[in-house]
N, C-alpha and C positions, 0 to 999 in steps of 0.2 A: 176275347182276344182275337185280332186280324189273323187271318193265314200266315201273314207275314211276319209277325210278332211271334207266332207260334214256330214258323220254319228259325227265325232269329234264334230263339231260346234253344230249337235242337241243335241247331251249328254250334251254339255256344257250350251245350251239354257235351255234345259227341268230340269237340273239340278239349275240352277239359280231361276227360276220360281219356283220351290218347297221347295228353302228355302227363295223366298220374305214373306210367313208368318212369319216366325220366325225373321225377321229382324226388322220387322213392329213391333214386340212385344219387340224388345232390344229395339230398340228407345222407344217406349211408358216408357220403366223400365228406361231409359237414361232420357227421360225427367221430370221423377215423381224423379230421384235423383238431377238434375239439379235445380230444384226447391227447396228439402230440402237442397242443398247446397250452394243457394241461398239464403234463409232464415237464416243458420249458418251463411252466413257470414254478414248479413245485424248486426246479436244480436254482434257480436263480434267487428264488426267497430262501434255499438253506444258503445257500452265497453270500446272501443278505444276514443270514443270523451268525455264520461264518466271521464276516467282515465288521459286525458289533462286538463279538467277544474279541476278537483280535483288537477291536478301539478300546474295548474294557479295560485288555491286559496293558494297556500304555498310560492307563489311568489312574493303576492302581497305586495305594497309598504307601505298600511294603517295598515299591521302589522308590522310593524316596531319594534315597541315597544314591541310588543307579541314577536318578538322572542328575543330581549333584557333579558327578564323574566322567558319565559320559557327556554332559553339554549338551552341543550340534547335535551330536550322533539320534540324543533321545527326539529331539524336538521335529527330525528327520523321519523317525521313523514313528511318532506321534501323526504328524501330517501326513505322513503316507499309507498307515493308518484308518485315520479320517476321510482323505481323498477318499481309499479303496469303499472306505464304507459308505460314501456316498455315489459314487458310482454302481456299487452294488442295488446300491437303493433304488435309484433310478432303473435301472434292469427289472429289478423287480416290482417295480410301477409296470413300466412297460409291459410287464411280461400279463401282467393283472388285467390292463385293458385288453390286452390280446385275450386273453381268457375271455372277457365282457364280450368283444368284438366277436369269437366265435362264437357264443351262446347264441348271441341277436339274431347274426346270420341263419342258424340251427331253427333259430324260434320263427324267423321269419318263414322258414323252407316249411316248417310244420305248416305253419298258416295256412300259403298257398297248399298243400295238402290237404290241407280240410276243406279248405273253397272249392278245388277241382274237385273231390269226393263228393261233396253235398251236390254239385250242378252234376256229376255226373249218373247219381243215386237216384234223379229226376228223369232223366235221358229214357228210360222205360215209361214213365205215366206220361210224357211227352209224346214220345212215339205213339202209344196209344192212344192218345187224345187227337194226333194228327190222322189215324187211322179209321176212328169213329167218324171225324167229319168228314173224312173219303167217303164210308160207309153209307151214312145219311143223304149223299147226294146221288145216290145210286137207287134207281129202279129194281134191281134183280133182286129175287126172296131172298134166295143165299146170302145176298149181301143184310139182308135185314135180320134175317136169323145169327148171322155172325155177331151184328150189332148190338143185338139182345143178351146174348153169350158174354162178349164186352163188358157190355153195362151191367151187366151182373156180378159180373167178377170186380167190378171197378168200385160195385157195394161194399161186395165183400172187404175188398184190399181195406176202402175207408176205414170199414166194421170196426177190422181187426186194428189198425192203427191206432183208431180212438180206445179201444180197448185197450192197449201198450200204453196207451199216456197214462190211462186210471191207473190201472196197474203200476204204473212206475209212483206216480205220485202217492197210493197208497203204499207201497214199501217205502216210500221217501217219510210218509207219518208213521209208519211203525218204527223206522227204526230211531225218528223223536221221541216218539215214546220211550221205547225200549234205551234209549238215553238219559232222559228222566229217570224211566225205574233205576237203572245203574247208580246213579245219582243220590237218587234218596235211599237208597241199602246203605249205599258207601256213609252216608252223613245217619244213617240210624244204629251201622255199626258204629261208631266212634262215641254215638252219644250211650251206647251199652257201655261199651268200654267204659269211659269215664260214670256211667253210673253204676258199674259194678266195685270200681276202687273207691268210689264214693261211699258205697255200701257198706263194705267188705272189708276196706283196706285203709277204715280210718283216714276217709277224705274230711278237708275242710271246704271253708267258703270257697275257695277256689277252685276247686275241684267240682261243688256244687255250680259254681257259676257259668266255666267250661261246659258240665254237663246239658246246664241251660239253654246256654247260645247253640250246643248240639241239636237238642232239641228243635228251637226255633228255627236251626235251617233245615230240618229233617220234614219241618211243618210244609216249608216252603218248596222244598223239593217236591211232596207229596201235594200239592197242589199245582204243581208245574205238570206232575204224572196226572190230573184227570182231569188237565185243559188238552194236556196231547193223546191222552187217550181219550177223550169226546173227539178231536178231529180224524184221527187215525182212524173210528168207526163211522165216521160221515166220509171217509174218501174209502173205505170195505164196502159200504154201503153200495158203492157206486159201481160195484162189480161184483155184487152179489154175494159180499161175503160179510161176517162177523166174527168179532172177541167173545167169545162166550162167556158169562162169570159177571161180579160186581166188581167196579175198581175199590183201591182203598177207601176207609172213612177219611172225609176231608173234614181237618180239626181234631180227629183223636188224640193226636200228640199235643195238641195247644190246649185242648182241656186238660191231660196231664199237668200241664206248669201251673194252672189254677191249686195245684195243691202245694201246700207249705212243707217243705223237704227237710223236715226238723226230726225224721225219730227213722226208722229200717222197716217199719212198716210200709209205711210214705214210698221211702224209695224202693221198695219192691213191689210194689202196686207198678210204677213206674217204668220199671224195669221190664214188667210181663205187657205195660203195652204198647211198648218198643220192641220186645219178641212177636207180639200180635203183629203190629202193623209189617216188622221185616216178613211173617210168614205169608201176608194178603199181597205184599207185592213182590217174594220169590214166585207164587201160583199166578200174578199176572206175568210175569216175565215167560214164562215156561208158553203161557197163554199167546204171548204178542209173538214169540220165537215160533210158536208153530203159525202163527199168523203169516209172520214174512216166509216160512217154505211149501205153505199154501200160495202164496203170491207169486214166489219165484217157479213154484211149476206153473202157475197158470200163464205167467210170463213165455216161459221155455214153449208151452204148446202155443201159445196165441204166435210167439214169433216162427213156429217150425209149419202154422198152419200158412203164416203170411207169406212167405219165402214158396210156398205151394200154390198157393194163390195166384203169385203174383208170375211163376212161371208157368202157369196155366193162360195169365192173360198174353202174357211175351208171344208163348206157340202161337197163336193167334196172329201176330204181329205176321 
């Protein structure tokens, strides 16, 4: 990148950073109208449910005879009625896209928020990079020893950064995983259930069949858990960590249905390895949950060393 490209991008940083106050304060003004806008339209839709029951009462069939009697009168306040109820309606459209119309503006104010944030989150390795090629053109040691100090620290920041992304994306697969496992419990309890009133409680074909389709999704669950736990130990891996333990057996529930569910023998054979397999993936779950509070302290230190880091290279500045 030119000098020039380089001065551009910090104009543009330092520039951004000194209007995140003023952004933070649209949105605050955004959100206190989003609420009185919120509020109009909540009065104008009960106006609207107001102005329906009042059309109701002009329609009903127990006045029959009233409007026999009163004629004009009824057909007056039938239309008037109606009118009101369409006007109401309208109001309450209106009031709906006002709603819309504030939210966009609110979402839009966030946006620029995050843009200014991100360019201005740069504005430090910027600087510094504008500092280092000062550095480099300079003859005095001082200057070349500060530069080393720089580039040292500018390893570091990387280090630690690219370590933050492992990190995030293994808690991103553990808690896949730990999705799955939730998953296949949930479909191994239900197929217990139904295999214990199957058992127990004088089930029939139906009851047997229900239990089945349990099973088969409990199968599928349990092979969802050790596609994302093989991933979740290939992104641990990547940060020096692991799942200790085997995951579940994949298929032990689908050779279960290999067996003919005709006598209580059968179905309690059954039943113990739908206990088996819930017990092998309660001990992975415990397993992946202390996984992700290994991750999020490694998280918390790698981000409190970065933050250290990174205001070691500033002083420098």
């Amino acid at each position: 990148m030119t000098d020039g490209g380089l001065a551009g991008r910090i104009g543009t940083a330092r520039e951004a950073r000194d209007g995140i106050p003023q952004l933070r304060e649209d949105i605050a003004r955004l959100n206190r109208a989003l609420e009185r806008t919120q509020a109009q339209y909540e009065g104008k839709a009960a106006a609207y449910r107001s102005s329906l029951r009042e059309r109701s009462r002009t329609r009903l069939p127990a006045l029959h005879a009233w409007k026999l009697l009163l004629g004009g009168r009824y057909r007056r306040e039938r239309n008037a009625a109606a009118a009101a109820a369409q006007l109401a309606e309208q109001a309450s459209d209106a009031a709906v896209q006002g709603v819309l119309d504030a939210r966009t503006r609110l979402q839009e104010a966030n946006r620029a928020l995050e843009r200014a944030t991100s360019l201005a989150d740069e504005l430090p390795a910027l600087e510094a990079r504008q500092r280092m090629a000062e550095l480099r053109t300079s003859d005095d040691p001082a200057a070349r020893e500060l530069l080393d100090r720089f580039q040292a620290l500018e390893a570091e920041t990387e280090g630690l950064r690219a370590r933050l992304g492992e990190l995030a994306e293994a808690d991103h697969a553990l808690h896949q995983a730990l999705s799955h496992v939730g998953h296949a419990l949930e479909r191994l309890r239900s197929a217990g259930s139904w295999g214990t009133y199957d058992t127990f409680f004088g089930g029939g074909l139906i009851s047997s069949a229900i239990k089945h389709d349990r099973i088969d999704d409990a199968d599928r669950a349990t092979r969802a858990v050790v596609a994302s736990l093989e991933q979740a130990r290939q992104e641990l891996a990547d940060v020096g960590m692991t799942v200790e333990g085997a995951g579940p057996t994949v298929g032990s529930t689908a050779r279960a249905l290999d067996i003919w569910f005709d006598n209580i023998f059968t179905d309690i054979h059954v039943q113990g390895r739908i206990r088996e397999q819930s017990r092998a993936l309660a001990v992975l779950q415990g397993r992946l949950q202390d996984a992700v509070r290994r991750v999020e302290a490694d998280r918390t230190a790698s981000t409190t060393s970065l933050a250290a880091a990174v205001a070691r290279r500033n002083e420098l500045l």
